[in-house]
C-alpha positions as a Markdown table, in Angstrom:
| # | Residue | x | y | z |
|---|---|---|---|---|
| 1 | Unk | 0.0 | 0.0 | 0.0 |
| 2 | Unk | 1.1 | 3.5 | -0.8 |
| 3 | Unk | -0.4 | 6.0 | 1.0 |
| 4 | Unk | 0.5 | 10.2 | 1.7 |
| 5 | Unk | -0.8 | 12.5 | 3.9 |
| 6 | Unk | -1.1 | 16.2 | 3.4 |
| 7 | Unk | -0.9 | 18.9 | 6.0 |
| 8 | Unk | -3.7 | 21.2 | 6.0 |
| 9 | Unk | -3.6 | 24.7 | 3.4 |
| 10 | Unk | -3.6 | 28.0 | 5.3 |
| 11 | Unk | -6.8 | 28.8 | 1.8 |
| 12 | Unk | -7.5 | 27.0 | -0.8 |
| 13 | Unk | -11.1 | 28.2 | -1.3 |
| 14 | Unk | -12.6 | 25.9 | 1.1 |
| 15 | Unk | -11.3 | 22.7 | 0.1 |
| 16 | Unk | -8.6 | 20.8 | 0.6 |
| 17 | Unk | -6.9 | 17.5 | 0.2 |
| 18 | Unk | -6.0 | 15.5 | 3.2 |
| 19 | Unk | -4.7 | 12.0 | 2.1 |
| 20 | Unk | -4.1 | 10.0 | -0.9 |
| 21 | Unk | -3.0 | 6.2 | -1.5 |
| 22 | Unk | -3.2 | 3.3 | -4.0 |
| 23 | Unk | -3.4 | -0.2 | -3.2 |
| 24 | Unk | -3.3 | -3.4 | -4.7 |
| 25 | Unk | -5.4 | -5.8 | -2.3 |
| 26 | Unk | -4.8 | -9.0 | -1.1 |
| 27 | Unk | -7.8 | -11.6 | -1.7 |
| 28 | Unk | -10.9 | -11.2 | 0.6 |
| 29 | Unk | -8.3 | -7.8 | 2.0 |
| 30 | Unk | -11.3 | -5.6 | 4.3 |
| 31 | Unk | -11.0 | -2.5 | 5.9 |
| 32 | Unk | -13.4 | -1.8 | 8.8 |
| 33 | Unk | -15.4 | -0.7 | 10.6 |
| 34 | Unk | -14.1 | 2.5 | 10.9 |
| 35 | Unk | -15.2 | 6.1 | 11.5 |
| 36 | Unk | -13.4 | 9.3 | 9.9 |
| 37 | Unk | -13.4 | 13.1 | 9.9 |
| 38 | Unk | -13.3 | 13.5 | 6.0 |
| 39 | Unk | -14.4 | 12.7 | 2.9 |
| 40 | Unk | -13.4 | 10.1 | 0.9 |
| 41 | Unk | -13.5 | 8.5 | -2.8 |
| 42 | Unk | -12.2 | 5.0 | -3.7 |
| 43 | Unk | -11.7 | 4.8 | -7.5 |
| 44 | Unk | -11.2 | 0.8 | -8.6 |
| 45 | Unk | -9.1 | 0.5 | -11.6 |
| 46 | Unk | -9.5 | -4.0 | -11.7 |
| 47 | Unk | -11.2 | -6.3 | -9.5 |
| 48 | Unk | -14.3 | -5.9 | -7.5 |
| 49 | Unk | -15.6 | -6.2 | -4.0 |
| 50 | Unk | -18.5 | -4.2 | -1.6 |
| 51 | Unk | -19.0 | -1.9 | 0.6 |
| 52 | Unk | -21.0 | -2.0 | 3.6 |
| 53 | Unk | -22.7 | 1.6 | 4.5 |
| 54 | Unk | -25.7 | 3.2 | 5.4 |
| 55 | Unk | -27.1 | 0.1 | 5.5 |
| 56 | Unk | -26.8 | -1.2 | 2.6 |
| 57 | Unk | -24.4 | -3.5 | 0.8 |
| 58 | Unk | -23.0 | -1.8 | -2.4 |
| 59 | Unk | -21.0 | -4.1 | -4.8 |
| 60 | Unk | -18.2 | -1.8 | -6.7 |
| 61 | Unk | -16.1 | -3.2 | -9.5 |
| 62 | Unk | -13.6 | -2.0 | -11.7 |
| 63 | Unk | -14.4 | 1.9 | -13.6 |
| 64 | Unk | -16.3 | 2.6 | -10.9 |
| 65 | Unk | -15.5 | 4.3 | -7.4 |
| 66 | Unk | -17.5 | 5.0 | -3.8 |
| 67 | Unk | -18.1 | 7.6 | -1.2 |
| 68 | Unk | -17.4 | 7.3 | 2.3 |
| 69 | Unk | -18.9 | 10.7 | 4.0 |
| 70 | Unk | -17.8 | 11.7 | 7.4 |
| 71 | Unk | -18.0 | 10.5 | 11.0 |
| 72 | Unk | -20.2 | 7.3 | 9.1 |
| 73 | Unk | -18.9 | 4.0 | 10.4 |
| 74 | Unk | -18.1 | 1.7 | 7.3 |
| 75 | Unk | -16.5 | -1.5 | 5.9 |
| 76 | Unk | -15.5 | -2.4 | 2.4 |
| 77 | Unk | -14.1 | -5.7 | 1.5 |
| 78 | Unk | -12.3 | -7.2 | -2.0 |
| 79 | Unk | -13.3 | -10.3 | -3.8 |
| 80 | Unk | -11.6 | -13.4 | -3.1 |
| 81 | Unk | -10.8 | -14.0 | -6.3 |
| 82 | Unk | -10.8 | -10.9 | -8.4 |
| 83 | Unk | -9.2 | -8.4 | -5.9 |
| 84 | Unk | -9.7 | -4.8 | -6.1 |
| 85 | Unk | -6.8 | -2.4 | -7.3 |
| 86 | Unk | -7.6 | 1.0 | -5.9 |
| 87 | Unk | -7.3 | 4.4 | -5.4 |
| 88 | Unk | -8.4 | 6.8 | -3.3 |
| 89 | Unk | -8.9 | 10.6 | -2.6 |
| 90 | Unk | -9.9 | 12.0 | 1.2 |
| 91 | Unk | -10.8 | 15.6 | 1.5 |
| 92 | Unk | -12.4 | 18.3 | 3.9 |
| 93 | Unk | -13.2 | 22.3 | 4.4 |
| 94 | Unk | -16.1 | 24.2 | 4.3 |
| 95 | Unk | -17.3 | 23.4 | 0.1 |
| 96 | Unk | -16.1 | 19.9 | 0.5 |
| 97 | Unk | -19.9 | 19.1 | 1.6 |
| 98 | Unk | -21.2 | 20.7 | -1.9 |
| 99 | Unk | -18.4 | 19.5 | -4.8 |
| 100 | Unk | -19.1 | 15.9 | -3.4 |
| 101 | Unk | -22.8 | 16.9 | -4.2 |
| 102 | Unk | -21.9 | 19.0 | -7.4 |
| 103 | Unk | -20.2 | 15.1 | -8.6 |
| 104 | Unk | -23.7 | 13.7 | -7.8 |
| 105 | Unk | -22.6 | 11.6 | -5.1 |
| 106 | Unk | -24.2 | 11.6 | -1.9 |
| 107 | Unk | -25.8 | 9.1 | 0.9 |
| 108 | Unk | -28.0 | 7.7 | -1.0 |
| 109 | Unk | -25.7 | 7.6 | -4.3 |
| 110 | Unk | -22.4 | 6.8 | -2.9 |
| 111 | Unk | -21.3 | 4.7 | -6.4 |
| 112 | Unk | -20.6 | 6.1 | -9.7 |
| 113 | Unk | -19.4 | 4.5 | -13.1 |
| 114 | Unk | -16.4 | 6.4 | -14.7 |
| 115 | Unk | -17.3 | 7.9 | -18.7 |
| 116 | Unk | -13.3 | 7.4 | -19.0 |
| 117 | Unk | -11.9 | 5.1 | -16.4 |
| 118 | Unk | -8.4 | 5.6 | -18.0 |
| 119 | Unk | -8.7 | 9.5 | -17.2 |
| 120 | Unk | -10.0 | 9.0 | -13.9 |
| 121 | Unk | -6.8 | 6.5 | -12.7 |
| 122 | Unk | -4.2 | 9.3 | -14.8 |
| 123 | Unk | -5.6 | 11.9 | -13.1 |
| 124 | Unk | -5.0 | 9.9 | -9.7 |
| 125 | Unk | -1.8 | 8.8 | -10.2 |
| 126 | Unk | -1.1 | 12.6 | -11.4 |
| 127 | Unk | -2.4 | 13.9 | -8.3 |
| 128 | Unk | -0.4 | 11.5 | -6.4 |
| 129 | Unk | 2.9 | 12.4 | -8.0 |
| 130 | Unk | 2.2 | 15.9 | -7.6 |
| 131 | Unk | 1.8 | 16.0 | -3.8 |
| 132 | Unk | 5.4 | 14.0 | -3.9 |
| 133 | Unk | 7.1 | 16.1 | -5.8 |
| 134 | Unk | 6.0 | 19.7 | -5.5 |
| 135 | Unk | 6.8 | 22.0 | -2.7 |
| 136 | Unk | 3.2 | 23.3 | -3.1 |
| 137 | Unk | 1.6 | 20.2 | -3.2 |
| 138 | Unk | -1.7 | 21.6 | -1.6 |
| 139 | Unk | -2.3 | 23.6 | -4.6 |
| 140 | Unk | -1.8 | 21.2 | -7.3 |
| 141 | Unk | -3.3 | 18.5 | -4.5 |
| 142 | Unk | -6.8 | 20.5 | -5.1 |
| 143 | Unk | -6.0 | 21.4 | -8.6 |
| 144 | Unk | -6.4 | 17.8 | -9.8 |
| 145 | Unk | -9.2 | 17.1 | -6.9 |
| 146 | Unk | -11.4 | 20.1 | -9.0 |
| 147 | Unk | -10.7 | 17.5 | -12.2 |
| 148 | Unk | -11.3 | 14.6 | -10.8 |
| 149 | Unk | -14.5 | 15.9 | -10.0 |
| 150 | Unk | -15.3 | 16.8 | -13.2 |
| 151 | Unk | -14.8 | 13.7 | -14.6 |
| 152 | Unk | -16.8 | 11.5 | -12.4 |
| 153 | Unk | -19.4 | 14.5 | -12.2 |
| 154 | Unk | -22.8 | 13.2 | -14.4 |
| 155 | Unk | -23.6 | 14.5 | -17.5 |
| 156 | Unk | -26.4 | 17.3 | -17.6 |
| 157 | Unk | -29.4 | 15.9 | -19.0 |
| 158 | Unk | -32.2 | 17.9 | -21.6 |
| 159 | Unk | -33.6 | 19.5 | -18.8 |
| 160 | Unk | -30.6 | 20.9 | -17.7 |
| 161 | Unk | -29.2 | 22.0 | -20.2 |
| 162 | Unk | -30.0 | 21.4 | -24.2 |
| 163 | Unk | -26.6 | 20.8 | -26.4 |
| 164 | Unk | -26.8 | 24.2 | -28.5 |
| 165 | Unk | -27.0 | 25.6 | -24.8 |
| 166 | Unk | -23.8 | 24.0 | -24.3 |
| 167 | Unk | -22.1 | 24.8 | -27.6 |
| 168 | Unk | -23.3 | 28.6 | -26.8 |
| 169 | Unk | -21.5 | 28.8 | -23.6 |
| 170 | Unk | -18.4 | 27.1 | -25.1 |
| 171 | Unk | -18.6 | 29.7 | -27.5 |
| 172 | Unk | -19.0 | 32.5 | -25.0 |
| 173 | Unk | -16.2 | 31.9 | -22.7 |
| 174 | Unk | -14.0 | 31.3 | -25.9 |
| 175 | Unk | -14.8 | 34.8 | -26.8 |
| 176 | Unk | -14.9 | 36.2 | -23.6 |
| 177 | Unk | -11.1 | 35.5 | -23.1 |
| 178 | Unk | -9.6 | 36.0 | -26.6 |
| 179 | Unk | -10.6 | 39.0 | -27.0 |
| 180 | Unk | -7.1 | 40.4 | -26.3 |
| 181 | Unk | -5.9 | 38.4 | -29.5 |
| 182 | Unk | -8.5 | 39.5 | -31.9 |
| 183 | Unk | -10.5 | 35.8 | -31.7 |
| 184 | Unk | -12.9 | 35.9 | -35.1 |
| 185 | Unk | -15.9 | 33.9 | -35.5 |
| 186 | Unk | -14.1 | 31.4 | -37.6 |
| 187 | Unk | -11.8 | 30.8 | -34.5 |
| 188 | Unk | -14.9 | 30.5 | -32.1 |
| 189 | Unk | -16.6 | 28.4 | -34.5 |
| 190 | Unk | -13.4 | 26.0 | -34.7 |
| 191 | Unk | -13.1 | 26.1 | -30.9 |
| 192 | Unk | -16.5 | 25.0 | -30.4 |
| 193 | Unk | -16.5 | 22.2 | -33.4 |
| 194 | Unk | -19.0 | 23.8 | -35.1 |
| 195 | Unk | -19.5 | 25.8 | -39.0 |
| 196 | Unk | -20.0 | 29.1 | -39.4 |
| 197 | Unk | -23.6 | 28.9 | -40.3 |
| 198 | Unk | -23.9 | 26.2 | -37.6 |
| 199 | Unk | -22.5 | 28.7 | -34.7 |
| 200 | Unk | -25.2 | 31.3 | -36.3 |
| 201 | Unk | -27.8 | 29.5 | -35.9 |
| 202 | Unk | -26.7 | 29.0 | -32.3 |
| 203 | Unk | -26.5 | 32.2 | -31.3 |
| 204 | Unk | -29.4 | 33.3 | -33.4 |
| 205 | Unk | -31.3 | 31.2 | -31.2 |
| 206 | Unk | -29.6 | 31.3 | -27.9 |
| 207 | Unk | -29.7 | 35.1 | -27.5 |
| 208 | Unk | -30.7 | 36.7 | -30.7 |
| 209 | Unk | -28.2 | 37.9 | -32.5 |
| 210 | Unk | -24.9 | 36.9 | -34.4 |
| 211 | Unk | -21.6 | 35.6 | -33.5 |
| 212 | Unk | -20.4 | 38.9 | -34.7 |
| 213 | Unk | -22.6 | 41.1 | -32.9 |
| 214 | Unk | -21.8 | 39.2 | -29.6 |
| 215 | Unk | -17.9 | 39.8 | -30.5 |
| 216 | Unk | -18.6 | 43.2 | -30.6 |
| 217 | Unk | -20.4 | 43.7 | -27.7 |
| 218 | Unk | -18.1 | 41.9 | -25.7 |
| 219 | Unk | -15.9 | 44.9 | -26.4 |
| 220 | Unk | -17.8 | 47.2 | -25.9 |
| 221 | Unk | -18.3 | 46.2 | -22.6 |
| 222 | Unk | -15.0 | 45.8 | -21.7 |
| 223 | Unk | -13.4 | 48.8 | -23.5 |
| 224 | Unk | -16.0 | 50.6 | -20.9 |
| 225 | Unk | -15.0 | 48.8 | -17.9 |
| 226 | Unk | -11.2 | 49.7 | -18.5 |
| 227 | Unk | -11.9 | 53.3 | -19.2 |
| 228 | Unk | -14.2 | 53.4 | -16.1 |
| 229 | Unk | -11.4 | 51.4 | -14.3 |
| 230 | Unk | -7.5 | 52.0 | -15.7 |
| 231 | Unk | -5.8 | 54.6 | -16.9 |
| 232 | Unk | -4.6 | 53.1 | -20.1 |
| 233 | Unk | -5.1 | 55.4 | -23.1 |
| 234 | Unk | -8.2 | 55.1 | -26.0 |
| 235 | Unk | -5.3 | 53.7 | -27.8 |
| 236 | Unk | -4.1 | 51.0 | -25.6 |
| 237 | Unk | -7.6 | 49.5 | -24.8 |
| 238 | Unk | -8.7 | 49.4 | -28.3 |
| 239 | Unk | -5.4 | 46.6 | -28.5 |
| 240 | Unk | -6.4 | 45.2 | -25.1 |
| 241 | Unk | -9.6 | 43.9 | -26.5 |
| 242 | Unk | -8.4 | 43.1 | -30.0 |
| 243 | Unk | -8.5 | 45.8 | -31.8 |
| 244 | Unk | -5.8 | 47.4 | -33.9 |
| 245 | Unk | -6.5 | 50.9 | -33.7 |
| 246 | Unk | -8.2 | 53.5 | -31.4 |
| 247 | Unk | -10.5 | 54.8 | -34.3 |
| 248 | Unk | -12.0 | 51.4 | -34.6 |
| 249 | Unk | -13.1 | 51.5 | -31.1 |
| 250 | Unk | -14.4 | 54.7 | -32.0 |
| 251 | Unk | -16.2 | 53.4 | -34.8 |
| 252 | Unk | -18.0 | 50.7 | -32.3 |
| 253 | Unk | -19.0 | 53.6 | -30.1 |
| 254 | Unk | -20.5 | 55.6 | -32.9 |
| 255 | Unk | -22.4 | 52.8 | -34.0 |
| 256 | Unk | -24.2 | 52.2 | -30.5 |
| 257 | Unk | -25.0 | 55.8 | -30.7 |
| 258 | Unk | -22.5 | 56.5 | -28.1 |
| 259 | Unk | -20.2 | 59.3 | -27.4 |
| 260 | Unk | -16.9 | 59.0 | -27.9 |
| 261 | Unk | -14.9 | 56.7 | -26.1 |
| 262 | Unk | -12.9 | 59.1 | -24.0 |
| 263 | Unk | -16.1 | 61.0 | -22.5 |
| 264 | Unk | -16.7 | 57.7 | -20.7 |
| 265 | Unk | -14.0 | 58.5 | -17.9 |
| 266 | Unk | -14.9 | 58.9 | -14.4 |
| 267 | Unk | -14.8 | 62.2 | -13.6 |
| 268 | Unk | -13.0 | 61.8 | -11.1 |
| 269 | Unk | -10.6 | 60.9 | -12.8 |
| 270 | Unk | -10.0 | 64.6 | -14.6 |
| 271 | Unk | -9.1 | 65.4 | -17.9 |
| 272 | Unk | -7.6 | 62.3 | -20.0 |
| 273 | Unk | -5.9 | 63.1 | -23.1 |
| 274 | Unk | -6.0 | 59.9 | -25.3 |
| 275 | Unk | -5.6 | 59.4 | -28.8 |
| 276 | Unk | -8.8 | 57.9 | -31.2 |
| 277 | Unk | -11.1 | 59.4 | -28.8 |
């Protein structure tokens, strides 16, 4: 059995990782009863085996892990003749309650079945070889915990959320943060693994109007935050959201009926000379 045990992180957001291991068990190998003050998720790579909690006898093989919540006495034995290889994961702090939830395990779902076992176990072991190597294994400790969530998290269903709702957020947050390198549609529309006329439709009917008129008023809006916030020149925000020149940024102004972009300073602030205003 390998097994490593983290100190606790002065913040890391409410969350944090207290022990990691991986074993290979012996045949009929148990562990339990036993009672603790954390969280924790066994992933099986191969073999099988149950677990004994709330109750109830859960049988786990491999691909597919269980939840042990806190202060819950439990037991979990292998097969006797196909083993269990596992991993597992224990964490605590304040959020650790709601990312178990957010992965869709709980009391009464304590077992899940991996999408991509192989991801799950890389991710593990990368976790693992993190907190052994790194000075600031906390950090990259909860790093791979927030991924590891992700993958065993289940997938939204129609009523959560419908697939061109999906591809529109994709597209959003590609937009979003490229527009300090002058991201086109054709880039978001590559990003998101859609055509052109495919993405248009999206947007069309996701919130009415075109990629391109979403482009440009992602700029707009933060060309005003930085001249309500900085003290870069007309100039220098027009390149800080992709543009090339302060008269373009103009231009967008002009054609939202606004005034130029210059007038939008607080006044605070005084007079700001700045160039394409």
């Amino acid at each position: 059995m390998q097994q490593e045990y983290l100190p606790a992180a002065r913040d890391t957001g409410g969350l944090y990782v207290c022990q990691m291991g991986e074993e290979a068990c012996e045949p009929s190998h148990a562990y339990g009863p036993a009672v603790r003050d954390h969280y924790l998720i066994h992933f099986v790579a191969s073999g099988e085996g149950v677990l004994h909690a709330g109750g109830r006898v859960h049988p786990v093989r491999a691909g597919q892990g269980f939840l042990i919540l806190p202060e819950e006495s439990t037991q979990y034995q292998a097969d006797r003749n196909r083993p269990w290889h596992y991993a597992w994961v224990g964490y605590k702090g304040e959020a650790a309650g709601a990312f178990t939830r957010m992965a869709g395990l709980d009391s009464l779902s304590r077992v899940f079945t991996a999408a991509d076992p192989a991801e799950v176990w890389h991710t593990l072991s990368v976790m693992r070889r993190d907190i052994r190597s790194l000075r600031l294994h906390q950090l990259a400790a909860v790093g791979g915990l927030y991924r590891f969530f992700s993958l065993i998290a289940p997938e939204e269903d129609a009523a959560a959320g419908t697939l061109n709702s999906r591809y529109l957020d994709k597209a959003l947050w590609f937009m979003e943060n490229g527009c300090d390198r002058a991201v086109s549609v054709q880039e978001t529309a590559d990003y998101v693994g859609l055509s052109r006329s495919q993405l248009y439709r999206v947007f069309m009917t996701g919130c009415g109007c075109s990629p391109k008129e979403t482009l440009s008023r992602i700029r707009l809006r933060q060309a005003l935050r930085l001249l309500e916030s900085s003290s870069l020149t007309v100039e220098e925000i027009a390149r800080q959201i992709g543009l090339q020149t302060g008269a373009q940024l103009s231009r967008i102004f002009r054609e939202r009926g606004l005034a130029a972009p210059s007038t939008h300073r607080p006044k605070e602030n005084g007079p700001h000379t700045a160039q394409g205003g």
